[in-house]
Structures are given as structure tokens and as C-alpha cells.
N, C-alpha and C positions, 0 to 999 in steps of 0.2 A: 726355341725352348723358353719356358718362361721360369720365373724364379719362385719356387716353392717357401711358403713358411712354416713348416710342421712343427705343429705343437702338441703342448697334453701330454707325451711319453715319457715326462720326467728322467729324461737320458736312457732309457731301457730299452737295450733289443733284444730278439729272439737268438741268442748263439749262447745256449747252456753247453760251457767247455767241461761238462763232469758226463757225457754221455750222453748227449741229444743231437751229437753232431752240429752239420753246422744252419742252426735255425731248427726250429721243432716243425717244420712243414716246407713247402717248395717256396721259392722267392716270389712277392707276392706281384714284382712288376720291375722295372729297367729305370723308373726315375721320371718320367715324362710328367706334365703338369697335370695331364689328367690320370696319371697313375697312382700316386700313390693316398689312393684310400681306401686301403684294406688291411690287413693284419698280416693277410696270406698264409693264414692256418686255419684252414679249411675243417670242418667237424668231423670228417673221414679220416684225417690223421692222427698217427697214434703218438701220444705226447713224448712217451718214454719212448718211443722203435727206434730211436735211432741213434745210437754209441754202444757201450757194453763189451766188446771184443778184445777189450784190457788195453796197454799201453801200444801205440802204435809207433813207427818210424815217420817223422818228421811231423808230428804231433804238437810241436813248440811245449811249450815249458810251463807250466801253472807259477801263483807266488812263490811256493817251497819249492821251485826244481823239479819236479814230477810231471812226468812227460803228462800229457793231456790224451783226451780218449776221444777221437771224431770218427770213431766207427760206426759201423747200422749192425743192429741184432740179429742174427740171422735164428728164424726161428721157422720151419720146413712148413708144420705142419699150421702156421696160419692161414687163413682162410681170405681168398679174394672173391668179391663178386664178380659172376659175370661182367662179360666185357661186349658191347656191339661191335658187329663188322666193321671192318675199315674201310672206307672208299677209297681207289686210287687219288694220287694226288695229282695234278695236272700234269708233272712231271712225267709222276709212272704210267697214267695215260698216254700220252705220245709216245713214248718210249717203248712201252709194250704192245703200243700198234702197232710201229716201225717194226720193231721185232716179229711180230705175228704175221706183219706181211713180208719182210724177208724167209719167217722160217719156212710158208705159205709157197712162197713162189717160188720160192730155191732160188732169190738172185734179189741182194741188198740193194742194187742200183736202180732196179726196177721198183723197190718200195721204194727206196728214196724217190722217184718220182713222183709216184702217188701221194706221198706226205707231200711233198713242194705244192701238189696239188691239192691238198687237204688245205692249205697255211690258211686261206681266210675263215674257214669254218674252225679250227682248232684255233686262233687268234680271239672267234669270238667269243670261247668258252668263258667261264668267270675265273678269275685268276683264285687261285688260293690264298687264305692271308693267314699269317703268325696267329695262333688263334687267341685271342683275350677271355680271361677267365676270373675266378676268385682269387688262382692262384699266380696269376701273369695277367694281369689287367691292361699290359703293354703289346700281348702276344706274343706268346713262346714260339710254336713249330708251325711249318704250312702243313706236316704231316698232323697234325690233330685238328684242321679245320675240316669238320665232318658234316658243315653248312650243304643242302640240297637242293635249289630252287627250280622254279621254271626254265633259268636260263642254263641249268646244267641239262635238266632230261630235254629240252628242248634243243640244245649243244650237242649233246650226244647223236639223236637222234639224225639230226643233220649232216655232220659227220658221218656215221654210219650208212648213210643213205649215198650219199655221195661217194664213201670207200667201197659202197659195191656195184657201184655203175661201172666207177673206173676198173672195180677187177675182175668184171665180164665181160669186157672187151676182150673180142673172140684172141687175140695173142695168150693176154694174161689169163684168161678163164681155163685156155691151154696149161698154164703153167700151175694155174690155180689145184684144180679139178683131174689133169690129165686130157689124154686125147678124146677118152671115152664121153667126155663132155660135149665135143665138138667135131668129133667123127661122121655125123651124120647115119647109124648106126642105132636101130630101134634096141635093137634086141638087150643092148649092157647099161644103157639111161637109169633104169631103176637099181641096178647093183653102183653106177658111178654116183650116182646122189647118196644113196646108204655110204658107201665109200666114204665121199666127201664129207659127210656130216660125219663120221668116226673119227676122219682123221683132223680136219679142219678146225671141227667141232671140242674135239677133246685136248688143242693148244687153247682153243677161246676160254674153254671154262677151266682149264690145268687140269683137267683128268679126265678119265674116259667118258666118254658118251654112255649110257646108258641104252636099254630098247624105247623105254618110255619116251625119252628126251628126243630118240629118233623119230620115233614119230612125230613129237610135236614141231619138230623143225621141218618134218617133210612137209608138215600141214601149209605152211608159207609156199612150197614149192606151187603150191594148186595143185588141179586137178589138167593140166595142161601134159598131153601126149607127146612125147618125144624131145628132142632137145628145148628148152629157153632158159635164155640168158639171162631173161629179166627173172624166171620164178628164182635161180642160182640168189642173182643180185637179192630178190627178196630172205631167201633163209641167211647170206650173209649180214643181213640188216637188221633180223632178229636176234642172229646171234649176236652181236654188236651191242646189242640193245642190254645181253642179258645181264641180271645182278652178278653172276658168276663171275662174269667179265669185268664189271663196275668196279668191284665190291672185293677183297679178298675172304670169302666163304670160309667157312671150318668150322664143321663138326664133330672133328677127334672120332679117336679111334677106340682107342683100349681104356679102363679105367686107371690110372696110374695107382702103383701098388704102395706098400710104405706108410709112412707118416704124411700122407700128402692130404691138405683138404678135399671132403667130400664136391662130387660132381669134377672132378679135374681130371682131363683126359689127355693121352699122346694124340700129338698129332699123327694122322696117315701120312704115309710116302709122300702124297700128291700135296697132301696142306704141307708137309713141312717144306718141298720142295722149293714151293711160292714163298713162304715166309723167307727163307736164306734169301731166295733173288732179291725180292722187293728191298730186305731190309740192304743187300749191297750195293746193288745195282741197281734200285728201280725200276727194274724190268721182270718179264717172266721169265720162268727156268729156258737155259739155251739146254741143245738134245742132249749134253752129255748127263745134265743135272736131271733132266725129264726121263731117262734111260736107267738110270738109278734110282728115281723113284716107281717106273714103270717093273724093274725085277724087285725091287723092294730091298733091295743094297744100301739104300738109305737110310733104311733104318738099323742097319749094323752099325755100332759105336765107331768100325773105326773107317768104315764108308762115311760116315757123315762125316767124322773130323777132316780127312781128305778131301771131300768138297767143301770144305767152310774153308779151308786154305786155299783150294783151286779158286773161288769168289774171291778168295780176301785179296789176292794177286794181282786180279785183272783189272786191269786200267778204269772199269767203268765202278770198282769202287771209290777210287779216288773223288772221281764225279761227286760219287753221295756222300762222302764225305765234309767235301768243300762245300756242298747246303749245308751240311749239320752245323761245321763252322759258319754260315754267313748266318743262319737263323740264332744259334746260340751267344754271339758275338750283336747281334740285332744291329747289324750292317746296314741296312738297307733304311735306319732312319739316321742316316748321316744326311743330314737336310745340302739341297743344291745351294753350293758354295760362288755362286757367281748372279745370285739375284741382287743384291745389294752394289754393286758394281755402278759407278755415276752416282751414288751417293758421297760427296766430301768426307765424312768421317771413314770411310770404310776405302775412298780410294787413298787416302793417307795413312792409313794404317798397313794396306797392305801392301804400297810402295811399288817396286819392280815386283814382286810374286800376284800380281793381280789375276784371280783366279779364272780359269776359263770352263765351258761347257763341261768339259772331261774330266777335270780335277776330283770330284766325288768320286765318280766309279775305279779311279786310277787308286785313290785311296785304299779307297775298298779290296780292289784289287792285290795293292801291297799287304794289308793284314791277311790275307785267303793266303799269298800267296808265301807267306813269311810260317803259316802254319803249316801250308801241303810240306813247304821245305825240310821241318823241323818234323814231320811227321812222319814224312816219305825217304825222305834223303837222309835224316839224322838220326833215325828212329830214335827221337828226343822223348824225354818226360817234360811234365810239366812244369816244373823248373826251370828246366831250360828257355822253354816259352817266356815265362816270366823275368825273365834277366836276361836273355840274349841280347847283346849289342848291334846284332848284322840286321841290316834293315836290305829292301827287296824294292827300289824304285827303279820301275820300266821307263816311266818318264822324264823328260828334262823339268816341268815345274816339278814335280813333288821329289825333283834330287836335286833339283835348288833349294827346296824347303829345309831339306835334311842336311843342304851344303854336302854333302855328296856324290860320287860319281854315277848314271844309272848303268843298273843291273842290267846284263844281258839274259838273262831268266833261266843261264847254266852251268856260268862259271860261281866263283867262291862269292858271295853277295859281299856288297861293303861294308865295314863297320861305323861305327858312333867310335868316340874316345871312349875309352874305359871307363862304366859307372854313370856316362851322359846322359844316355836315353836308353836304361834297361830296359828290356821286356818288350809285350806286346803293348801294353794299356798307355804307354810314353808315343805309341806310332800317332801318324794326323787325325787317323781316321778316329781314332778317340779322344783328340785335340777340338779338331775343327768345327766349327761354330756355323759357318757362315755368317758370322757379325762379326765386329773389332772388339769382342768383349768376349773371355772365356767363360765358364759354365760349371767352377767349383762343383756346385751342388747338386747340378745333374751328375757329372762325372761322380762324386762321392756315393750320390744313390744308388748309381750301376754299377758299384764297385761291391757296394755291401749284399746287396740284392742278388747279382747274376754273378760274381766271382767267389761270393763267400756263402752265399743263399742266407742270409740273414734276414730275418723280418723286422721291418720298422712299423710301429705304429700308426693309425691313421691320425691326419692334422685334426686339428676342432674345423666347425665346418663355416666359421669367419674366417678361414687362412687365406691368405693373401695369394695370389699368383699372375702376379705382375713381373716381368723381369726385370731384371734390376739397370739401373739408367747408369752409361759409363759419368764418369764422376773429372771437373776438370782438378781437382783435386786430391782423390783417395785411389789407392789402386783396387782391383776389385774386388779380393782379399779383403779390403777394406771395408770397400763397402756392403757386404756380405755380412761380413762380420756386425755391422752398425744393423744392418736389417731384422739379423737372425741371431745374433746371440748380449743383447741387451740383458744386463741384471734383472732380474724378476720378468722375463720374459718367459711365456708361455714357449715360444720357439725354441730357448736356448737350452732344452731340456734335450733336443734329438741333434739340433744341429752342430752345440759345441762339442758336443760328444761321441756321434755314430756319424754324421753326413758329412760335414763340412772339412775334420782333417783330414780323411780320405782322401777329398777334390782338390785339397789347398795342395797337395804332393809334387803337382804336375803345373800349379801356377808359373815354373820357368820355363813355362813352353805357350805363346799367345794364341787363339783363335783361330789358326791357320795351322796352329804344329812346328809352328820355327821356336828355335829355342831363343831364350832371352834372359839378360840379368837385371833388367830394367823396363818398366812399363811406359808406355805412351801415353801421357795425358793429353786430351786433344776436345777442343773446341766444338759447340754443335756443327759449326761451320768446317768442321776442316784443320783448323789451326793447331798445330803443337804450340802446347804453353808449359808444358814440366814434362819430368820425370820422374815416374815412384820406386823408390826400391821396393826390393820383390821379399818375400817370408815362406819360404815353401815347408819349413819347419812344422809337427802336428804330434799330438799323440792320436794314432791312427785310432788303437784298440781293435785290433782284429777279433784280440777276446775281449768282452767287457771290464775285465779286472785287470788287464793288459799297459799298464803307463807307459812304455817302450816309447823314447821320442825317437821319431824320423825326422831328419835332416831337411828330405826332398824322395826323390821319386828310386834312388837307388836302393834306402831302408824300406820303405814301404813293399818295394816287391819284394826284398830279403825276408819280411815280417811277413807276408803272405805265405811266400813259398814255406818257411818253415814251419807253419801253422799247420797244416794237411790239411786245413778248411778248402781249400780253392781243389782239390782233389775231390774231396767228399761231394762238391758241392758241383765240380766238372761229370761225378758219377751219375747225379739227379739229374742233370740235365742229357747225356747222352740214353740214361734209360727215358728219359721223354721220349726221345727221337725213336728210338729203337721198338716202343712196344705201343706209340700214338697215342700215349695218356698219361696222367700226373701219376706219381708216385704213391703210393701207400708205403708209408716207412715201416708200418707193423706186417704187412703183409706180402711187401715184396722188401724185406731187409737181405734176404740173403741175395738175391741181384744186384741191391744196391751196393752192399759189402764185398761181391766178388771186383764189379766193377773199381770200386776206390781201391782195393788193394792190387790188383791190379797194374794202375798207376801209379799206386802209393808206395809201394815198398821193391823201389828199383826197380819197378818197371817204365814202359814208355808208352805214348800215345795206342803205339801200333798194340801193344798187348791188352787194354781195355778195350780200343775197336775191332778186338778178338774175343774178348771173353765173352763178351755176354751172346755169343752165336754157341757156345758153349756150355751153356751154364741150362740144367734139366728144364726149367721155367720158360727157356725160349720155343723148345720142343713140345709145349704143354698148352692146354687151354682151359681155364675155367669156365662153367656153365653154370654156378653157385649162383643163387639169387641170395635176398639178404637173409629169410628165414632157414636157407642149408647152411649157411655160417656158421665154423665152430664157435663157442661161446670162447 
């Protein structure tokens, strides 16, 4: 990572504590060197949409004592534009082949086959990426990369072609189609192919077949008399191919009655069906959920709540879960902790914990796995997250790191001393560097940005982005501070004020995540030649008018947590994930407000990863272009 110098914002962020919640738009990026130049308030958002809802619970306190207000407006009849289709994500792709061809052949072992047999052609798909935007410049969700190239339909196709060789192989084609397929038997050919296209046809696309659609799939079949396997194989590959199947389709059904913007429809049985699976499962509806939308049960209020609970249970939510955590938490640019390794500075610094292959993803692992716990097992809120003590290592390096004992992944996990290493943002994976030097001011930018949604301003476009050189003299506190907040410096308008006490919080813990009360001074060569004392002391300013000093890393998440910002700003980002696009604070306030409260007023994890399957908007589609827009 390299060392950013933001200037020009004369100390001013985006977090107006009188009712704009937290930042007047979505967080514009995570911190990265090539992130942060935008404002990340985007012209589509609405200044004022987001607070209003009067005083909240754990709202922290303005200068007079008056609770603060980080709610969203919830105002029904605002007006969303239409929205494009979503492509599956690579996930929900496998997933719901696996699935189609378990529900297909009546026997999961036998898809699992066929997928092991699929791996090089599904390998070479394009993987999906966190997508970068105006408003996440760093990449939010893999569910909102909605990129389509040569090498997806070309991906596909291949794929496709190859899942239907293998499932007309006369056993599977049996299992597939029925006997009528492979009976040798003129006379039932043309009723088993209609057949097969009704029933086959209408898991591929989530809903029935139509006559038209029949035919056009027969048309793949040829003009070929009597049994073949390969015309079979061909309408499997069509169907494979089709956008139905790509693409999650919906057209809504009824006009929505009420105060609701023009062009905004319920979904049908069949659309909302898919919508519940995808958003918990990543998969298509299994029969029971297909079977409720097939009588139309599902669109009874208290049929659907019954299946949004029967999803919300089953183990393959957890799954979608722990993406939304790995992508919301931006896991996966924990850089490989073991390339610097044989270099002198970086082998003395990291002594006996010298890190190996595995050390990142084991990281990784413990933040995933320290939230499934507190999410799953504790049905914890968001508090709890941020100050819990009990840490979650599988491994002997990073329960050396922690100097504690690993976790066997079922009994009570171990703790920190009381107030040592609260919360989540104290664990390695939001330490570690992979270099002998810590990362303040990254850490401070992804704290303001992705846990409070705060907008920082863009730097002038002379800013520096060198990282900063360990010092045999200054700790890096120090030199930080020498870089970036200089009198009459242009930088010291963002950094002494919104970035840098943030990062300084977490300064007793070095570049690897071990904690420490004393820095290492050291030689280009290698050499300890001092020791610096350490200053983890800051005034954070969660709120801009905020002087509250923090100590170290125990106040800062006490100032968080009690702020309801890191809620408000947890609600924006799980409606990313949940509807695969940035927020409208004017026009999706009452999603966003159900969500925060939610979490925010005694509730926990598990009840916002509930709500919003709940809330009329998730059931709903707009088709509003900009000129049906209410004024």
C-alpha cells in the first residue's frame, strides 16, 4: 500500500450529524492509493434523504447532550428508476447448475460428477470482481459486477455444451428425460421431448415453459425421427445458453396499489421465488419453495414469511453470508504476507513469527470466522462485533501472533485480556501489512469510509503517493505525522483531522497484528539500533464536532459503537449486496431505515439479515425510467 497525502479539504468530511446520516452518499472507496479521488457523492443522491426519524438509540450525543439523528427518511412514495437485470455471479452460476442438475436427475452424486467434470471449463470462466465505481472506486460487491465479455458467453457456451454430452449419456439421459427417452419406442418420442422441455425447461428458466418457448426449443431437437441423444444434448445447450437462465428476468406482475411510485410492480410467484433463493442461497428455488410459487402460496403474507424463515435457517445461508462479510470487510486485499521474507529488515522484524504461504488466508479466515460466530452462535449486534475480546485462530502462527491458544472452530474461542484487542478492526487481518512498517492512514481511510461511510475529499492532483520509508529514528506515528500534517500544509487539513487518528488507534499492534508497546527501529540492513515509544492516543471525531480523545484502540470502538454511524453505514452496505446496486438515500430511505433499525435498536446481525427479505420493496420491481419519475 502506499502512503497517500490528501489535501485541499481544509479538515472537512461528509458526516452531517443533524440528519444526513452517516455521509450524504455511499463511501466513495476503502483507502487504497489509487482510491481515493472522488468525493463519493454521486449526482443521483439525495442530499437531505438520509436522517429525519428524530432521536435514535445509540446515536452518541451532540455538544449540548442531545442525542444525534443518523437515520434515513423513509418517504414510500419516492420514485426509483428502473433497474437492469442482474447476471448471476459466478457463484450463483455453479451453484445453480449443481442444483439443476441434482434436481434434474434425482441424485446429487451424480451432479456432483458432472460438475468435477465441468472444473476446467467453469475454472475458465472470468472470475467476478468487487465492482469499482464513483461510489467504491476500491470495489464494493462481486454481486454488482455486471461486466459481459467474450470470455463469459464464450464460457458459457462451453460449459453448456459439455453439460449436455455428459447428461445424455444413455444412464443419465434415463435419469434425465425418463425411460421414454431411451426405450427404443417410436410411438411416446414426441410427448417425452414436450415432457422434457416442460419440466426441465421450466427449473432452467424458474417458471413454466410456455407453448411458444416449446417450440422454439424443439427446434434444436431437428427434424431427426425417433430417439437422439445428441438432438436432447442440443436443446440442453440452448437452454443453458438462455438469458432466463443467465440473467435473473422479472417482469412483475400487478401494479403496486398505494402511495407507491409510478411503473412499480409485485413481483409474480415465480420472480419472487428466485429473488428469496438467490439473495440467501445463491442458488435456484429447491421444490419446496418452487411448489409455493407453482400454487401461488407465495404470495400469501404469511406463506412467504414462512419461507423467508425456512431460507433464512438453512445452512446454505450462512455461505452467502460469509461473502457479504469477506466482500464488505474487502478481505481479500489483505496483500500475501510472506513475499518480503529474505529480506533483512523484514526478517528482523518478524523474528520467530516469520510468516508463511498460508498466514493471509488463515487471517482472513479468522475475521469470517469470528463474524459467522457472533452472528450464528451469539446472535450478537453490532457492538458486540466491535469490542469483543474472543478471537477465533485455527492456526499455530496467527495463535502465536495473538499469544494465544488455537481455537478448535467449536468450543468457547479464546480471549484477549480485557480492553486489549477489542473488536473486529484490532484482529491481523486489519493489522497486517506485509512489510515491517504499519499503514495508519490506510487503516484510518477504511475506517472513515467502509465502517462510518464518510466522504473524504479528493487530494490536489500533486499529492504524493509514495509510502512512507521506515525511519532509524521516528516511529511511524511519526513519521506520518512529519509527512502529512505539517503547519500550513495543504495535507494537514484531512489527515490531522479525519484520517490519521483513526489509524494512529491501532499503532500498538505492528505490521504482522502482534501487539506491542514499543517500536522497532532498524537498519536498511537489518540492524536494531533503538526503540520508539508508541502514542496510540487521537481525537478520532466520529462526528466532526466530536473532540472525545481516545486513548487507543478500546475508546475508539466505544466511540464508534456508540455513535450508530457504523449501523447506518453496516445498513448501506448490506442493501448493496442484497439488491446489486448503490443506494438512493431519497429513494430507497425506507429500506435503508428498516435495515439500521433493525440492528440499531436491540436488535442483532441475524434480524437485519432478516429484514430486508421483508420489507414490501424487496417483493417489488421498478420499471420507471427518468421522465415517469415523481417530481
Amino acid at each position: 500500500m502506499a502512503l497517500l497525502l490528501l489535501g485541499g479539504c481544509g479538515g472537512a468530511i461528509d458526516g452531517n450529524p443533524n440528519g444526513a446520516g452517516p455521509g450524504q452518499g455511499p463511501d466513495g472507496n476503502d483507502g487504497s492509493e489509487s482510491a481515493i479521488v472522488g468525493d463519493g457523492t454521486p449526482s443521483d443522491r439525495s442530499d437531505d434523504a438520509a436522517g429525519g426519524q428524530g432521536p435514535t438509540d445509540g446515536s452518541g450525543l451532540d455538544g449540548q447532550g442531545n442525542p444525534r439523528d443518523v437515520g434515513f427518511i423513509c418517504d414510500p412514495s419516492a420514485a426509483l428508476e428502473g433497474q437492469s437485470f442482474r447476471r448471476l455471479t459466478q457463484r450463483q452460476y455453479r451453484n445453480t447448475l449443481e442444483d439443476l442438475l441434482a434436481q434434474g436427475l434425482g441424485d446429487a452424486g451424480q451432479a456432483r460428477a458432472v460438475m468435477d467434470a465441468l472444473q476446467s471449463r467453469l475454472a475458465a470462466l472470468p472470475p467476478d470482481e468487487r465492482f469499482r465505481s464513483a461510489e467504491d472506486l476500491h470495489g464494493s460487491y462481486r454481486r454488482l459486477d455486471q461486466a459481459v465479455g467474450q470470455g463469459h458467453t464464450e464460457g458459457w457456451y462451453r460449459v453448456s455444451v459439455d453439460a449436455a454430452v455428459l447428461l445424455t449419456e444413455p444412464a443419465r439421459l434415463t435419469q434425465l428425460a425418463g425411460t421414454c427417452a431411451t426405450d427404443g419406442v417410436a410411438d411416446n418420442d414426441d410427448a417425452c421431448l414436450d415432457a422434457f422441455i416442460d419440466d426441465f425447461g421450466a427449473r432452467v428458466l424458474r417458471r413454466p415453459v410456455d407453448a411458444e418457448e416449446r417450440a422454439f426449443y424443439r427446434g434444436f431437437y431437428g427434424t431427426t425421427v425417433g430417439e437422439d441423444p445428441a438432438g436432447y444434448a442440443d436443446v440442453i445447450a440452448g437452454m443453458l445458453n438462455a438469458p432466463q437462465f443467465l440473467y435473473m428476468v422479472e417482469h412483475g406482475q400487478d401494479d403496486v396499489a398505494g402511495d407507491a411510485p409510478p411503473e412499480t410492480f409485485e413481483l409474480s410467484a415465480f420472480e419472487l421465488a428466485s429473488r428469496l433463493s438467490y439473495h440467501f442461497w445463491d442458488s435456484m428455488p429447491d421444490d419446496t419453495l418452487w411448489e409455493a410459487a407453482a400454487s401461488g402460496a407465495l404470495l400469501d403474507d404469511a406463506e412467504y414469511e414462512a419461507q423467508v424463515e425456512r431460507l433464512f435457517a438453512d445452512p446454505r445461508t450462512r455461505a452467502t453470508v460469509r461473502e457479504f462479510h469477506r466482500d464488505w470487510l474487502k478481505l481479500e486485499d489483505l496483500v500475501e504476507l510472506d513475499t518480503n521474507v529474505g529480506f533483512p529488515v523484514f526478517e528482523t522484524f518478524a523474528g520467530d513469527d516469520l510468516p508463511g504461504p498460508d498466514l493471509r488466508e488463515q487471517m482472513i479466515d479468522e475475521a469470517l470466522d469470528m463474524l459467522d460466530h457472533h452472528v450464528w452462535e451469539q446472535s450478537s449486534d453490532l457492538t458486540s462485533v466491535l469490542t469483543s475480546d474472543q478471537a477465533y485462530p485455527r492456526s499455530a502462527a496467527l495463535a502465536a501472533i495473538y499469544e494465544l491458544p488455537v481455537w478448535d472452530g467449536a468450543g468457547e474461542p479464546p480471549a484477549f485480556a480485557a480492553d486489549a484487542r477489542p473488536g473486529l478492526l484490532s484482529r491481523a487481518a486489519f493489522l497486517a501489512t506485509g512489510s515491517a512498517s504499519t499503514r495508519p492512514i490506510m487503516k484510518g481511510v477504511f475506517i472513515r469510509r467502509n465502517i462510518l461511510c464518510d466522504t473524504i475529499p479528493p487530494p490536489p492532483d500533486n499529492a504524493a503517493a509514495n509510502p512512507p520509508d521506515l525511519s532509524e529514528d521516528l516511529s511511524t506515528r511519526e513519521v506520518v505525522e512529519e509527512l502529512t500534517e505539517q503547519d500550513g500544509s495543504v495535507c494537514a487539513g484531512c489527515h490531522a483531522t479525519n484520517i490519521n487518528p483513526l489509524g494512529f488507534a491501532t499503532e500498538g499492534f505492528d505490521a504482522l497484528g502482534r501487539a506491542r508497546t514499543e517500536q522497532m527501529l532498524l537498519t536498511e540492513e537489518g540492524a536494531v539500533v533503538g526503540m520508539a515509544q508508541l502514542d496510540t492516543s487521537s481525537v478520532p471525531r466520529i462526528f466532526p464536532d466530536d473532540e472525545t480523545v481516545s486513548e487507543g484502540p478500546a475508546d475508539l470502538m466505544g466511540l464508534i459503537a456508540d455513535s450508530g454511524k457504523a449501523e447506518a453505514c453496516l445498513a448501506r452496505h448490506y442493501f448493496r449486496f442484497s439488491f446489486g446496486r448503490f443506494e438512493d438515500a431519497g429513494a430507497d430511505g425506507c429500506v435503508l431505515e428498516t435495515l439500521r433499525t433493525a440492528i440499531a435498536q436491540g436488535g442483532s446481525f441475524q434480524d437485519m439479515l432478516l429484514a430486508v427479505a421483508l420489507t414490501p420493496e424487496f417483493r417489488q420491481r421498478s420499471f420507471a425510467t427518468a421522465s415517469q419519475e415523481a417530481p
